[in-house]
N, C-alpha and C positions, 0 to 999 in steps of 0.2 A: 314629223321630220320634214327638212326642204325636198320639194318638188325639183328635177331635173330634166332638162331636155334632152334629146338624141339624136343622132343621125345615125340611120345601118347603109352601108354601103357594101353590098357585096358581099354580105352577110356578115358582115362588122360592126360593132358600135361602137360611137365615138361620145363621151356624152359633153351637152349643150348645157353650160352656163353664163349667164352675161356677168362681163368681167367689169362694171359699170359700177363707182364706190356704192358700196350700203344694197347694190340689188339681191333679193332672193326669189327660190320658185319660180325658176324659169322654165315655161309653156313654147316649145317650137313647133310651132301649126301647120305652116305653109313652104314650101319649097318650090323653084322653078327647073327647068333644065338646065342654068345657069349658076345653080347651087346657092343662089338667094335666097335663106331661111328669115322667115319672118314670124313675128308669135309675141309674146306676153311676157313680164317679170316682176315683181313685186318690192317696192320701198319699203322703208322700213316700218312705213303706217300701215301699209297691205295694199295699198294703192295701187294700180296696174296700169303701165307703161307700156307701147308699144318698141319691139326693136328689131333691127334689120342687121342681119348676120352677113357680111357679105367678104369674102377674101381671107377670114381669119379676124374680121374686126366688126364692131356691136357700136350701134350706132342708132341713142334712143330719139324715137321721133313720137308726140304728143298731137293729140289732134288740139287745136288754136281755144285755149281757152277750158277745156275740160278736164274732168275733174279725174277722169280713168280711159284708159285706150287700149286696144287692143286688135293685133292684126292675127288676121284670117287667114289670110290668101297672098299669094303673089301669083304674075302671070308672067310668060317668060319678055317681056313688053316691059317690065317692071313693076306694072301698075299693082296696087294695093288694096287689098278691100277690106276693112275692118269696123270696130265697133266700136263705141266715146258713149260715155254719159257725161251730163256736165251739172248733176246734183248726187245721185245716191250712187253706190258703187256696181259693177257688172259682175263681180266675182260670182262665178256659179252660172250665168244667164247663158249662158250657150248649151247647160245641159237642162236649165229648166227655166224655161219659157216663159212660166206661171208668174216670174220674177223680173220679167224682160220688160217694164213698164218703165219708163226712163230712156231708154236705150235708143240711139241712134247709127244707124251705118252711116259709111262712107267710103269713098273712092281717093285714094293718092295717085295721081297722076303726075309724073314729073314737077314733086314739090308745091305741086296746086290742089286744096282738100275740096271736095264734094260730097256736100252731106245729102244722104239718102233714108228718107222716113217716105215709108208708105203712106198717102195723102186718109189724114182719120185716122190713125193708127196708134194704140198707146205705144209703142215700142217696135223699133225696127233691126232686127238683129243680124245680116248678112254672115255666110259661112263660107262663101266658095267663089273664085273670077276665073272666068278662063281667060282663052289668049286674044279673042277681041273685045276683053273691056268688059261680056254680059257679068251681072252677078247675081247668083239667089240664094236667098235666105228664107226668113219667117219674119212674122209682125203678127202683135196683137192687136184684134180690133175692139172697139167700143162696150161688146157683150164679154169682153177677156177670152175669145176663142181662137186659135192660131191657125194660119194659111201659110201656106209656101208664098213663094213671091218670085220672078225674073225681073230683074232691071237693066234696059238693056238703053245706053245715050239718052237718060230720064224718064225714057216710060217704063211705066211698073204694068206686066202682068199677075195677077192675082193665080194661083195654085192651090186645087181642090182638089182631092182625090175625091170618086165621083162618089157618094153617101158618107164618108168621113167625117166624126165628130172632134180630127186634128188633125193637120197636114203641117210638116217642113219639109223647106227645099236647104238640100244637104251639098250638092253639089253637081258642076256644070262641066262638059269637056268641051272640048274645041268644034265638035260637032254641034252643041247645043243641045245633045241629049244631058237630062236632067235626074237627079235620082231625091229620095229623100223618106221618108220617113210618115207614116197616116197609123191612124187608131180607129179601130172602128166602134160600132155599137153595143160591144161586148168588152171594151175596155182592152182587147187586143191591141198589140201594135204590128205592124208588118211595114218594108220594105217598099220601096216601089220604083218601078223608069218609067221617066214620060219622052219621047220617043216619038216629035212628031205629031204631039194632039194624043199618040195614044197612049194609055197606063198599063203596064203591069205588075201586077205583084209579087213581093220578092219574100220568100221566106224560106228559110232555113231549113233542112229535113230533122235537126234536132232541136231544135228549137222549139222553148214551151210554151213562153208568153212574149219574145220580142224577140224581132228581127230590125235592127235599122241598117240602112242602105244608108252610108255616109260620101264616098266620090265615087269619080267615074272616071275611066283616063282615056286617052284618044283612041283606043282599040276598043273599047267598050268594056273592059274588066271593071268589075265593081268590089270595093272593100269596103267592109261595112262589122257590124257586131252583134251577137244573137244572145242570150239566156239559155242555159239548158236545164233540163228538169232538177237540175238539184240545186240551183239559184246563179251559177256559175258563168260571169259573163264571157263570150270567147272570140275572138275576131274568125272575120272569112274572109276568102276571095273568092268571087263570083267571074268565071270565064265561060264565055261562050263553048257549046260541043263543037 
């Protein structure tokens, strides 16, 4: 069946489809305070298009030349942060990494693109801008092993969670605290904030085999999704006591 988008507002749902001839499966990712929804929708070859929901009107924007696009993020600034390949297709690469070899980020700024590939990197995949611009994501390197990443005005910090045989960066607030997602040496996945240089782990108390920490909002609340023992995936919020 087609995929749909949604907006809850006040414990409402409204659902998101782009009304754009021939589009299906439309993916609404990103929102600002401004109610600029931004996210993914499919042609009729399965191709994915980026589109900007904004007023009541869907308005698809292509990164220059590529062959699939897709938006992440908005920040309340406008700016945009999303992902293009410009040979094989992205469908699937934001939930599996494994696949993300091709892939390029980038930055929309006021109708000017910025592409963003971690320097050596097969694939660079961004998830999350806050409101000055930073953005983090994941990239694969040269042995196929994935790190988090900050990009913040072209420089890339690299993210390791410290013994981790996988680290993503999931998402960024206005403070610059950072959240995302590690595996360790037991094939675990857990949660984590970086906070400052320091990590902590975030895990679920029902949780059996995964926890991922996905954003973070200016108060520090974190929403994220865990596994519970009977295979069942189930979203959380995480608020401070």
């Amino acid at each position: 069946g087609a995929a749909h988008g949604f907006l809850m507002d006040k414990g409402v749902f409204a659902q998101i489809d782009v009304d754009l001839p021939e589009a299906s499966n439309t993916n609404a990712i990103g929102i600002n305070d401004r109610g600029q929804i931004v996210g993914g929708f499919a042609d009729p070859m399965g191709a994915l298009h980026g589109f900007l929901l904004e007023d009541g009107v869907f308005t698809q924007i292509d990164f220059p030349g590529a062959t699939e696009t897709l938006f992440v993020g908005i920040n309340d600034r406008g700016q945009i942060a999303g992902v293009f390949s410009d040979r094989d297709q992205i469908v699937g690469r934001l939930n599996n990494l494994n696949n993300a070899a091709g892939s390029h980020g980038f930055l929309l700024d006021d109708s000017a693109f910025t592409s963003i590939d971690f320097p050596g990197a097969r694939g660079t995949v961004p998830f999350s801008i806050n409101d000055g611009g930073r953005i983090v994501g994941s990239f694969i390197d040269d042995g196929g092993k994935a790190h988090g990443f900050l990009w913040d005005d072209g420089a890339f910090t690299k993210i390791d969670f410290p013994g981790a045989t996988f680290t993503t960066g999931n998402g960024i607030n206005k403070r610059g605290q950072i959240v995302g997602t590690f595996t360790d040496d037991c094939d675990v996945s857990h949660g984590y904030l970086l906070d400052d240089r320091d990590f902590t782990t975030i895990d679920h108390p029902a949780a059996a085999l995964t926890t991922e920490a996905l954003r973070i909002d200016k108060r520090g609340q974190i929403v994220g999704a865990f596994i519970d023992a009977e295979g069942m995936v189930q979203g959380f919020l995480a608020t401070k006591e």
